[in-house]
Backbone as CSV, one residue per row, in Angstrom:
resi,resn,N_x,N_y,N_z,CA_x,CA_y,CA_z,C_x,C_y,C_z
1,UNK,21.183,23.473,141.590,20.595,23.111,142.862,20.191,21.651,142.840
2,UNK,19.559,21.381,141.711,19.132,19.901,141.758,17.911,19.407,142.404
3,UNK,18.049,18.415,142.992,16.339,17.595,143.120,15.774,18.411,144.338
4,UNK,16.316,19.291,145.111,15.844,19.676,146.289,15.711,20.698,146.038
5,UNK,15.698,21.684,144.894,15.212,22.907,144.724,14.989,23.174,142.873
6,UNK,15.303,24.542,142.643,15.259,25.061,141.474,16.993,24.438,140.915
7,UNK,16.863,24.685,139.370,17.516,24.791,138.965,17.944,25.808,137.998
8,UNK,18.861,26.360,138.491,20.206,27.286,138.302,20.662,27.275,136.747
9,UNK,20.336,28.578,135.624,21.450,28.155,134.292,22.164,29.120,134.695
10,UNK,23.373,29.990,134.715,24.152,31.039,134.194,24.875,30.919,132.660
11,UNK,24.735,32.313,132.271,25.323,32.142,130.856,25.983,33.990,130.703
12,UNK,26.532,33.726,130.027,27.163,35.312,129.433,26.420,35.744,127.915
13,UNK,26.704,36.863,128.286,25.962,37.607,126.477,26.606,38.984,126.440
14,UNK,26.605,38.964,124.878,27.398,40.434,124.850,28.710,40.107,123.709
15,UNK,28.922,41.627,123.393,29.775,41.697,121.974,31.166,40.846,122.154
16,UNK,31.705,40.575,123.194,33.129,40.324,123.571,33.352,39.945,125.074
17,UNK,34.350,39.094,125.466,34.661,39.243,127.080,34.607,40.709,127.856
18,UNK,35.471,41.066,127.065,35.480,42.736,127.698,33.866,43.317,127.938
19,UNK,32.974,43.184,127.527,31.761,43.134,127.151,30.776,43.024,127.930
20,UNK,31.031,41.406,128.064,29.392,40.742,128.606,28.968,40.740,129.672
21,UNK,28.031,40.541,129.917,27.117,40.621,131.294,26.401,39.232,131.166
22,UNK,26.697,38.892,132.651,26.340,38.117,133.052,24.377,37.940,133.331
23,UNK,23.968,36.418,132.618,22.473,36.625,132.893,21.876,35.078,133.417
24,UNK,20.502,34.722,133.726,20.120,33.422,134.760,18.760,33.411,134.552
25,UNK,19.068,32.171,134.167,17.618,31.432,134.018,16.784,30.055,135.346
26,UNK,16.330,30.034,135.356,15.871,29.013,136.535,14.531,27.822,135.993
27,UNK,14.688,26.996,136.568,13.279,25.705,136.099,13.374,25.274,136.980
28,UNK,11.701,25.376,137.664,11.528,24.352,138.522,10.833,23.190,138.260
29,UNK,11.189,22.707,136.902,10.042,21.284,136.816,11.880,20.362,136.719
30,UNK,12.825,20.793,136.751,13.834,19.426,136.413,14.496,19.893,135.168
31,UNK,14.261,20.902,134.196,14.699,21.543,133.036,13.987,21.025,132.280
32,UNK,13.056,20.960,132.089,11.661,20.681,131.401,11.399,21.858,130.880
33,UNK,11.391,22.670,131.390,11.141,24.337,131.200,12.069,25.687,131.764
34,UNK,12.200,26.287,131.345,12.942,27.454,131.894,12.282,29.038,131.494
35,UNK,11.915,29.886,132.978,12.006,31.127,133.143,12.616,31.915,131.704
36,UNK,12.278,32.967,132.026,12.623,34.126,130.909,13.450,34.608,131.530
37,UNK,15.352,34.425,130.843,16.227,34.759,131.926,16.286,36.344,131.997
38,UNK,17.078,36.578,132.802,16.835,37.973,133.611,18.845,38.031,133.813
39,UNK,18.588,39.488,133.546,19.728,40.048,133.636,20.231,40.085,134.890
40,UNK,21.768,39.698,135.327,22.311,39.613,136.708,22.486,41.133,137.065
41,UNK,22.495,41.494,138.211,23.148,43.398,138.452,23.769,43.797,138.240
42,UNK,23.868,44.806,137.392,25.594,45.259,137.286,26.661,44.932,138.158
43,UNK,27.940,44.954,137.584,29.021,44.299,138.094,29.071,42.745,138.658
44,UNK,28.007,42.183,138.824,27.937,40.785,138.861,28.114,40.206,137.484
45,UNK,28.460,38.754,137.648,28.866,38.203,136.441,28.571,36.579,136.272
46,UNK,28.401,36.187,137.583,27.720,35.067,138.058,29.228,33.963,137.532
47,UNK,29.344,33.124,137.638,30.221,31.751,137.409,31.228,31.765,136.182
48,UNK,31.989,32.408,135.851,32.872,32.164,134.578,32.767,30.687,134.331
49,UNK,32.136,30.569,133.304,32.861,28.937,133.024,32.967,27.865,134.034
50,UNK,33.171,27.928,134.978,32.940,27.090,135.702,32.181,26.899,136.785
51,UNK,31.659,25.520,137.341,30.386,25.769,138.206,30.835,26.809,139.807
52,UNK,29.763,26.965,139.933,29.322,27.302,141.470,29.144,26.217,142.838
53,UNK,29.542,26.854,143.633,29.709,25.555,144.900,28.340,26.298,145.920
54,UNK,27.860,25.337,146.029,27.097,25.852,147.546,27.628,25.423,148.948
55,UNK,27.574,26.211,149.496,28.471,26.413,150.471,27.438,25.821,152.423
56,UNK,28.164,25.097,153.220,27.382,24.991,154.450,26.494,26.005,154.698
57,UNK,26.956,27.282,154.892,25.919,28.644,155.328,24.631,28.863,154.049
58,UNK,24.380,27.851,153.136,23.261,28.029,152.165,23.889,29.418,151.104
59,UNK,25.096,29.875,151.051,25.234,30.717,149.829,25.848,29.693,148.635
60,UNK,25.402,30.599,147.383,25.833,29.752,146.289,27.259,30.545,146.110
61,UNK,28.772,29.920,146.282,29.792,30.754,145.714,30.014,30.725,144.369
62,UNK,30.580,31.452,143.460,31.148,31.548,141.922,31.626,32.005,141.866
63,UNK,32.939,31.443,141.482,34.081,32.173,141.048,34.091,32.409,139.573
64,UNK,34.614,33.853,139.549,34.179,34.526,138.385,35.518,35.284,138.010
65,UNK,35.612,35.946,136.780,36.710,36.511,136.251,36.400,37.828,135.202
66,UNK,37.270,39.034,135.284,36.930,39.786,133.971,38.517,40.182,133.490
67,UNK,37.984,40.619,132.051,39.047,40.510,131.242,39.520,42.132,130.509
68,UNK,38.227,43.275,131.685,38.550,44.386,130.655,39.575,45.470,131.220
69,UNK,40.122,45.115,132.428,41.044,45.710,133.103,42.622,45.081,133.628
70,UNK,42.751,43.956,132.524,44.094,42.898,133.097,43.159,41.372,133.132
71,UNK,43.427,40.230,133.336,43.158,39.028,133.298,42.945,38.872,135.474
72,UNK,41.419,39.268,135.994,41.429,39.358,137.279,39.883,38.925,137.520
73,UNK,40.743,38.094,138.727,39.855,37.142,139.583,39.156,37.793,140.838
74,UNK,37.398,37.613,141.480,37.074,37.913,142.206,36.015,36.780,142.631
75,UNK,35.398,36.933,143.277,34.543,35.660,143.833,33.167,36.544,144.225
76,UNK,31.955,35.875,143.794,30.456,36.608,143.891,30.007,35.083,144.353
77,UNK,28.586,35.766,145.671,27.536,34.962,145.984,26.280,35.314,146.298
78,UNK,25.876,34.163,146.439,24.138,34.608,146.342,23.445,33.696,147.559
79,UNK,22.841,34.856,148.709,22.096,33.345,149.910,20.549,33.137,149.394
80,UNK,20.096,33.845,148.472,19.171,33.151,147.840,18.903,32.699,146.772
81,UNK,19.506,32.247,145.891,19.372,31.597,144.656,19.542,32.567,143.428
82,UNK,20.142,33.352,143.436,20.177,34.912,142.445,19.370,35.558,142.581
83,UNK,18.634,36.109,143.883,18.047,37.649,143.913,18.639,38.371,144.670
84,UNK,19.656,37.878,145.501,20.773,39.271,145.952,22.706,38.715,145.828
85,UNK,22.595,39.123,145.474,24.279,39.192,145.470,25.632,39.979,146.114
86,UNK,26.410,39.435,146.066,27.486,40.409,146.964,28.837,39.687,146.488
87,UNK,29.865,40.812,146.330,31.063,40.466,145.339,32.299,40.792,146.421
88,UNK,33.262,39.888,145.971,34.667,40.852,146.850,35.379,41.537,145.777
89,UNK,36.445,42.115,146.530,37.036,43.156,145.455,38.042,41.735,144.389
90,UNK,38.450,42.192,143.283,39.871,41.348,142.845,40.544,41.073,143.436
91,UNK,41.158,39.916,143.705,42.151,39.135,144.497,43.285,38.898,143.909
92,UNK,43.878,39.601,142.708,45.035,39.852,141.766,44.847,41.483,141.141
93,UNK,45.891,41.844,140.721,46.296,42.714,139.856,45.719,42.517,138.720
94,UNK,46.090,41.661,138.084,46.174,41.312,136.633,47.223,42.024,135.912
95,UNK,48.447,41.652,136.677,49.626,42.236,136.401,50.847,41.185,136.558
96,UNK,50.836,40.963,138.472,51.847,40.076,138.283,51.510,38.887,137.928
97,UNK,49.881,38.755,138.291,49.584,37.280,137.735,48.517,37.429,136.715
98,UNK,48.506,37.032,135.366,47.003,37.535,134.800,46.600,35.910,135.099
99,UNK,45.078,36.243,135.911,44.468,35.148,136.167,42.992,35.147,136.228
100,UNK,42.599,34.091,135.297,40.615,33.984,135.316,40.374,32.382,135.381
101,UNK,39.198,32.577,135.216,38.245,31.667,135.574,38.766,30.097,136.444
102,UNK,38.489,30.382,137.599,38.357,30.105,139.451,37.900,28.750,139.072
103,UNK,38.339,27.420,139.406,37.563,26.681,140.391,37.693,26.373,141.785
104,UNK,36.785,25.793,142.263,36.585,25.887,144.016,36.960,24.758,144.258
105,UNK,37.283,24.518,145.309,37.764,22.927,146.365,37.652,23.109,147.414
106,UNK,36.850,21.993,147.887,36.262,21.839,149.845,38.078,21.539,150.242
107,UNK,37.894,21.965,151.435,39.072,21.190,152.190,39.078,21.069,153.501
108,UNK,39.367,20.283,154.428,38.816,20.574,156.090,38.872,21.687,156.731
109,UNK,38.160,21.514,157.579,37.922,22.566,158.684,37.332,23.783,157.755
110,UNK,36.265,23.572,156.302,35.733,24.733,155.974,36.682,25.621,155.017
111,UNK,37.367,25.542,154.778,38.720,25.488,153.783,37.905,25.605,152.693
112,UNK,38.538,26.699,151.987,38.265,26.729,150.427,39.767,27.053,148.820
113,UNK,40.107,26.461,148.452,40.821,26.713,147.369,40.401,26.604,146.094
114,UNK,40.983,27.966,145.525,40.470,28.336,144.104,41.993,28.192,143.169
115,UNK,41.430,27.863,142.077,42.239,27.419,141.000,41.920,27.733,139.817
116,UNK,42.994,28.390,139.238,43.055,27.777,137.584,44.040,28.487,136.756
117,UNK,43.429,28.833,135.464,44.051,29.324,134.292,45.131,30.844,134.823
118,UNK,46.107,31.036,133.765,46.762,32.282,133.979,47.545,32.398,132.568
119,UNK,48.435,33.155,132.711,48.907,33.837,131.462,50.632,33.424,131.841
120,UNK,50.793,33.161,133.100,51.993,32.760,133.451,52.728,31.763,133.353
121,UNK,52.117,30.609,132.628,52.514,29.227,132.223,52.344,28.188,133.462
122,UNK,51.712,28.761,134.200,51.509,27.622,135.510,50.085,27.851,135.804
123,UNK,49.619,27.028,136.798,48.296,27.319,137.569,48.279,27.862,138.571
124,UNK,47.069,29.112,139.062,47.177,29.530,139.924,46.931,29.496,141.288
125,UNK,46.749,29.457,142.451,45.569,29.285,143.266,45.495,30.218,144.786
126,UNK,44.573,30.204,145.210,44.327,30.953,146.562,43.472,30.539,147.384
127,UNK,43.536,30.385,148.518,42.842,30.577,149.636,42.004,30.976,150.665
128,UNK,40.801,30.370,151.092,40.002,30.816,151.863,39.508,30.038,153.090
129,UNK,39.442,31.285,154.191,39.051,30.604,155.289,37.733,31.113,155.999
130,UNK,37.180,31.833,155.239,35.663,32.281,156.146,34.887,32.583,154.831
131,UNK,34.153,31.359,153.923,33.768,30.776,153.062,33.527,31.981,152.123
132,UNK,34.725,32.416,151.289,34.931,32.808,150.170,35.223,34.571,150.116
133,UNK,34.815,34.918,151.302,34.479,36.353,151.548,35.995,36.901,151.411
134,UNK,36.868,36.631,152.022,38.580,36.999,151.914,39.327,36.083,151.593
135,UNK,40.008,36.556,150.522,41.135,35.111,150.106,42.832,35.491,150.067
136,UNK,43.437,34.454,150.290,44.787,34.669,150.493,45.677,35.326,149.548
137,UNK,46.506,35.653,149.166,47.519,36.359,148.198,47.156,34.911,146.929
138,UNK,47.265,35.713,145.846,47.441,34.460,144.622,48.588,34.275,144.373
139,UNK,49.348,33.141,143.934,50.280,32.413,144.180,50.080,31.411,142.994
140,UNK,51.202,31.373,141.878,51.662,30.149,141.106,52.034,28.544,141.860
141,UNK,51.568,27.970,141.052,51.210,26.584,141.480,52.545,25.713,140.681
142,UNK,53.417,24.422,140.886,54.452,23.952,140.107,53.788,23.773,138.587
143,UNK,51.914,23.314,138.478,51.702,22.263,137.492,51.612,23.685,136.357
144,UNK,52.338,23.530,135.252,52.141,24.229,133.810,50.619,24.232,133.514
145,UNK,50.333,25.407,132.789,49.333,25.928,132.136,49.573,26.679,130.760
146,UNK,49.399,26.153,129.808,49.342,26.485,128.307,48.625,27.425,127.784
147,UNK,47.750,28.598,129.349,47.011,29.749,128.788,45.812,28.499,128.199
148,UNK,45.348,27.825,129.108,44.363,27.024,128.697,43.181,26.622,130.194
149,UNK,41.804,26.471,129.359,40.956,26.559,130.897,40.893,24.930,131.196
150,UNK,40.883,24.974,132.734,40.930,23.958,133.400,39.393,24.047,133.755
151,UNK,39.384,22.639,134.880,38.466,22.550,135.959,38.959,21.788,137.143
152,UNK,37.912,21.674,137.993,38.654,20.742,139.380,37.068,20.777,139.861
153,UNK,36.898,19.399,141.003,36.128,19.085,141.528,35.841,18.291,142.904
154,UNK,35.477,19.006,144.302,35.956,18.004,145.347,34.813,16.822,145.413
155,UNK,35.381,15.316,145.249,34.353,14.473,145.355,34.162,13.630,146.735
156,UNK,32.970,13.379,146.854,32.210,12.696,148.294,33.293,12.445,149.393
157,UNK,34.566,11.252,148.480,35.118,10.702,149.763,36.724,11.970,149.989
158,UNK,36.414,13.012,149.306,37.322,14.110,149.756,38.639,15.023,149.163
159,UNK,38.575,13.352,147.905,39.693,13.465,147.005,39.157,14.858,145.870
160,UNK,40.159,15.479,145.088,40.044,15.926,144.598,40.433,15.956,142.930
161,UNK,39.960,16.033,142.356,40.045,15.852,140.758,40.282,17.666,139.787
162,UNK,41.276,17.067,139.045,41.393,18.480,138.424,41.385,17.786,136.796
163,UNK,41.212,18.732,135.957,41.090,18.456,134.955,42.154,19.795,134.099
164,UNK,43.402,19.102,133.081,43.895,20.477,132.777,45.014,19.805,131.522
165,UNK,45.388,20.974,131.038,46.634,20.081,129.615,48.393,20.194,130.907
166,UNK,48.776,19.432,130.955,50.029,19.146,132.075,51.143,19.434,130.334
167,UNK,50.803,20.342,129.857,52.071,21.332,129.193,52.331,22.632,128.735
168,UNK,53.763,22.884,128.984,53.654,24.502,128.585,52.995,25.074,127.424
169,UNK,52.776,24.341,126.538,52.351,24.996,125.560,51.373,23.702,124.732
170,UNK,50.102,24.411,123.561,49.379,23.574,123.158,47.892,23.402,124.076
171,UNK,47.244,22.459,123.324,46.346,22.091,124.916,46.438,20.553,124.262
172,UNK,46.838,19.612,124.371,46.917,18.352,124.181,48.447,17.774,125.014
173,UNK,48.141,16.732,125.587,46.841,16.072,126.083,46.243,16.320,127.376
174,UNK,45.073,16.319,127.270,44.175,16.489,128.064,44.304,15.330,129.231
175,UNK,44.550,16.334,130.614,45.000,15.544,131.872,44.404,15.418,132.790
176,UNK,43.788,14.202,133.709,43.345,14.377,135.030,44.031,14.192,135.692
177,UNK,43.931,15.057,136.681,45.270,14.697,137.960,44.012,14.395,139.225
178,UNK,44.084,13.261,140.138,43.875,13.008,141.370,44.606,13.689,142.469
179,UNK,44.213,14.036,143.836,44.918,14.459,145.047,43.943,14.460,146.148
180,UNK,44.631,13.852,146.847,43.753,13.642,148.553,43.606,15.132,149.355
């Protein structure tokens, strides 16, 4: 959240991916201090690995991923800061595409695209148009993925930044790609 509110940790715990549960800690002095974190609700999982976007309507989105039924992506949010939550169903199989951990991208008119890792040697991504709640079919992307985690980030003047290894295999070298 930053200077205008609390601040937000998510973290995972637990024997294995297949496993863990998602849990959240909060400080309101600046991270000076932090709460005694507290377990998220079942079936929530809060942010795989990568951050959370807050969204115009004041929800926090996170795209999130589990690994104990196929490699599958779903998207969870919160309109108050983690005391209620609400999840959509998986937005893959984890069949034709095994795919986890989501990042988000603004795009006009309220536009949302999610991205990342898969098992398919490319990147994945999908679509949203009524801020995160339903997303489009998932769909392979041209740029290779080495079964390695990315990130991406939309900045101020609109452009977008991804961060990822641009080969089939390995994770070296480590790539930023720019796009308007």
């Amino acid at each position: 959240q930053g200077a205008s509110g609390p601040l937000l940790l998510f973290f995972k715990t637990g024997p294995s991916p297949d496993d863990w549960w998602g849990m959240l800690t909060t400080s309101a002095d600046g991270g000076q201090s932090w709460q005694l974190p507290r377990r998220l609700p079942e079936g929530i999982g809060g942010p795989v690995k990568n951050k959370p976007i807050a969204l115009a309507n004041g929800n926090l989105l996170c795209g999130t991923s589990t690994e104990d039924r196929g490699w599958r992506v779903h998207f969870e949010w919160t309109p108050d800061l983690g005391r209620t939550w609400f999840r959509t169903e998986a937005i893959n199989d984890g069949k034709a595409i095994e795919a986890i951990q989501p990042s988000l991208l603004f795009h006009p008119g309220g536009r949302l695209q999610a991205l990342g890792r898969s098992q398919q040697g490319r990147l994945w991504e999908a679509w949203s148009e009524d801020q995160g709640k339903t997303w489009s079919p998932m769909t392979l992307l041209s740029l290779p993925n080495p079964n390695a985690g990315t990130d991406a980030v939309t900045l101020k003047d609109g452009r977008h930044l991804l961060v990822y290894n641009h080969t089939p295999k390995g994770r070296s070298p480590l790539n930023l790609a720019v796009s308007a």
